[in-house]
Each structure stands twice: as C-alpha cells, then as structure tokens.
C-alpha positions as CSV (number, residue, x, y, z in Angstrom):
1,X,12.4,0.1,10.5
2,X,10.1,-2.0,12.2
3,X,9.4,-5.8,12.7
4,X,6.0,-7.3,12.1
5,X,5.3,-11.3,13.6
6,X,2.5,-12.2,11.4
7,X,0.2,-11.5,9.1
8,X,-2.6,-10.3,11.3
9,X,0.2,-7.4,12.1
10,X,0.5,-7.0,8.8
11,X,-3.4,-6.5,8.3
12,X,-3.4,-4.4,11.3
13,X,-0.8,-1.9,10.0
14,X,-2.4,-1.6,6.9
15,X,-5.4,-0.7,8.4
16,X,-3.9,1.8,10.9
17,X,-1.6,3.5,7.5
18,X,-5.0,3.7,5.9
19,X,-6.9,6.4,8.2
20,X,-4.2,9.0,7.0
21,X,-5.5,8.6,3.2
22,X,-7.1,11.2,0.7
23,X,-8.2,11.0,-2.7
24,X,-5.9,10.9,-4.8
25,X,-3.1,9.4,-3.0
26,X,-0.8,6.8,-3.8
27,X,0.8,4.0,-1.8
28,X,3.7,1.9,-3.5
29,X,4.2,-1.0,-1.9
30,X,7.5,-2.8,-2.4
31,X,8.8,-6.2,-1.3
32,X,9.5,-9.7,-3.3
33,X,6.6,-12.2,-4.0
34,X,4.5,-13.6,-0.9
35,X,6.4,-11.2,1.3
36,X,2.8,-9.2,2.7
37,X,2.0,-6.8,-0.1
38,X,-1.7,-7.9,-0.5
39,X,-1.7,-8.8,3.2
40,X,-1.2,-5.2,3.5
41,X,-3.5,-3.8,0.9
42,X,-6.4,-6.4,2.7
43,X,-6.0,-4.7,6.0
44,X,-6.1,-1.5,4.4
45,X,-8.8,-1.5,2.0
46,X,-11.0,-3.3,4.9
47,X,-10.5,-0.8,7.4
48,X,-11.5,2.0,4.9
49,X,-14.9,0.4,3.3
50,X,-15.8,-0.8,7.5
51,X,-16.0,-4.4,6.2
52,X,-13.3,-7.1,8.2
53,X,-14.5,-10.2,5.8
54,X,-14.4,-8.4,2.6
55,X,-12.4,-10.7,-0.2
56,X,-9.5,-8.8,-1.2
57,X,-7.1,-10.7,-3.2
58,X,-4.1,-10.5,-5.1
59,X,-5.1,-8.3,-8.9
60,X,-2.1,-10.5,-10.3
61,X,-4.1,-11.5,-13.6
62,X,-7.0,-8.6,-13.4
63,X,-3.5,-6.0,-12.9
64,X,-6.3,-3.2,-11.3
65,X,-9.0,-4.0,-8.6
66,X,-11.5,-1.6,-8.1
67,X,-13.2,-0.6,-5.1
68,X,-15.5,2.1,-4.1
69,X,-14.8,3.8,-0.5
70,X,-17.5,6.5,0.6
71,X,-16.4,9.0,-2.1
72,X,-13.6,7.7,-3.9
73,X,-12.2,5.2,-5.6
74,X,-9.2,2.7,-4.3
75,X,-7.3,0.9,-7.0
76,X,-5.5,-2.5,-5.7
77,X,-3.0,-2.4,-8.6
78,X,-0.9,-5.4,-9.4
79,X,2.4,-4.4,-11.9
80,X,3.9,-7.6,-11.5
81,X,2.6,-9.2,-15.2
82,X,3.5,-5.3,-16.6
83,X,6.8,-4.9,-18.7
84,X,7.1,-1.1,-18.1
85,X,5.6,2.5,-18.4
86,X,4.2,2.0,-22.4
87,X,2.0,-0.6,-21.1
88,X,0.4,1.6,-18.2
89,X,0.0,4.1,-20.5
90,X,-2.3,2.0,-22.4
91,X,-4.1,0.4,-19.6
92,X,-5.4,4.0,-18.5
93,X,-3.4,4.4,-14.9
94,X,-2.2,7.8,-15.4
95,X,-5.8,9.0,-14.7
96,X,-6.7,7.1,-11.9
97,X,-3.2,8.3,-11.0
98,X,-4.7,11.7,-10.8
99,X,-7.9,11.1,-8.6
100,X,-8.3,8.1,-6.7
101,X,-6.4,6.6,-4.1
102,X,-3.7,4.0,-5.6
103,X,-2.4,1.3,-4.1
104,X,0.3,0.3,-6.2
105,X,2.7,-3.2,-5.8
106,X,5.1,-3.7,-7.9
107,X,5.3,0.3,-8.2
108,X,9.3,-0.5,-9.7
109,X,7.7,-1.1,-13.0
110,X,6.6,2.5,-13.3
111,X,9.9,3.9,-15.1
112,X,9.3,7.3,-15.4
113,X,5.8,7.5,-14.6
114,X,6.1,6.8,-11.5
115,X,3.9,9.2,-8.9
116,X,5.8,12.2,-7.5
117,X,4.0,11.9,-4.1
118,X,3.7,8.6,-2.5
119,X,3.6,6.9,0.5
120,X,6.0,4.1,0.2
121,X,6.1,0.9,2.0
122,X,9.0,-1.3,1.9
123,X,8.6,-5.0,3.5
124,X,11.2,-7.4,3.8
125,X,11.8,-10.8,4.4
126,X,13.6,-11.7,7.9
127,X,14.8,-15.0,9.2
128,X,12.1,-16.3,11.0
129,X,8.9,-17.7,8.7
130,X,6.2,-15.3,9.4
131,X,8.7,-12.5,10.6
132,X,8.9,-9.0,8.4
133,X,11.3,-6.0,8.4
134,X,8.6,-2.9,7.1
135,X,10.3,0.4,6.1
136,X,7.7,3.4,5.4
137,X,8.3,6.7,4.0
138,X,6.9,9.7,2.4
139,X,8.0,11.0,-1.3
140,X,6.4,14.5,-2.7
141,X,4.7,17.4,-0.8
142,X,1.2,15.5,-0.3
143,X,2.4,13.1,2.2
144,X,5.4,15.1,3.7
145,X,2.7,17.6,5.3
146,X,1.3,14.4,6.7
147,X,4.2,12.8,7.8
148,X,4.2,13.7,11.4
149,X,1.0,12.2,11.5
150,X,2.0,9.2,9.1
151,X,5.3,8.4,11.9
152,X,2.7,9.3,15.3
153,X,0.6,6.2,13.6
154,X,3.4,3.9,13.4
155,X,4.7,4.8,16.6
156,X,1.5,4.2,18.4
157,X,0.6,0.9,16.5
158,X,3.8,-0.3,17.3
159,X,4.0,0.3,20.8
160,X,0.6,-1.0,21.4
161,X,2.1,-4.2,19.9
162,X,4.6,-4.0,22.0
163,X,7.9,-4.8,19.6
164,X,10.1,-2.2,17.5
C-alpha cells in the first residue's frame, strides 16, 4: 500500500505502470467515484501515445474510448452505466478483451467475464482532500511473470517521490 498527495502523482504513476504493458493486457482499476480512476488512465494512456496534453476524459456516457498506441489498441472503458456481464456481451468487449490493451474501471461489473490476467489497481480514499491509499496487484500468469518488474516500478516511483 502506498499513499499518493495529488493528482499529478496519480498521473505520474499511471504513466510509470504503463511502460510495463503489452497487447492484450488488462488493467482494472477499482476505487469509488472521483477517487483517481481517470486520473490514472490520463497519465497512462499519455505516457504511452508520447502526448502530455492529450484530452483523456472520463468514457462514462461513450462506456469504451478508443485510442491507437504505436501497434495496438488501448480501450479507456467506463462500466459504471453497465448492469452486468449480458450487457458487455453485447457491446462486443470480449474481443477487445482478447487483443488490445484494456483499461477497465468499474471492472466489478464484469460478473463472470471478468479477465483471468489483470493488473489491478485499487485506490482509496484517505482523510486528507487530495490524499489516496493505491493498492496494485497482479491476477493470472501474464502479469505474474511481470511482477518483479511491476513492484521494482512502484518501488522506484515511490522512492523518487519520496513517501511510502
């Protein structure tokens, strides 16, 4: 568990998660509303298409963003306005679920379909205003073989900041 002081850490971290990233990945991002998910996605969808001022915003109403990063595709997905798994079924995630790299809030409204291999991201409120509590782990084979890497990241972007 770690503590992140604002929102530019939040970018930051999200950019530093994002150099680790393959097609075909999936990152689940969990948290309430207005807690950093987006934030996070920003940082992490900027650092990977090299553009700091690209508009990334919340896909609440659009549910799937779409963006094209060198080879691949990254969808910001948004399963907040989804009721449950018959619903992404319909929409058509299960193949970008397959080949491009998913970034995926609200990733509780998966049920069953819910990826076997993730990197998850857990953010938390704390007391202070801008103050977060961020949790990451790695579900399914794809990122455990990474994980080493995944933690050396995290433990380097942290100390550089200087808190823990």
């Amino acid at each position: 568990n770690f503590k992140l002081f604002s929102a530019e850490q939040t970018l930051r971290l999200g950019a530093t998660l994002a150099r680790r990233v393959l097609p075909g990945d999936k990152i689940c991002l969990f948290g309430d509303i207005g807690v950093g998910k987006t934030v996070f996605v920003r940082g992490f969808i900027r650092h990977l298409v090299g553009d700091n001022n690209l508009v990334i915003s919340s896909p609440t109403y659009l549910i799937d963003q779409v963006y094209q990063v060198k080879t691949f595709l990254v969808h910001h997905i948004d399963m907040y306005r989804l009721s449950g798994p018959a619903e992404i079924k319909v929409i058509g995630f299960p193949d970008a679920f397959k080949k491009d790299v998913c970034l995926i809030e609200w990733p509780e409204r998966l049920g069953n379909t819910f990826p076997p291999s993730s990197l998850n991201v857990h953010l938390s409120y704390l007391y202070e205003e801008d103050q977060r509590q961020v949790r990451v782990n790695c579900l399914g084979d794809d990122w455990r073989s990474r994980k080493a890497a995944v933690e050396h990241d995290i433990r380097s972007y942290f100390a550089e900041m200087g808190n823990s």
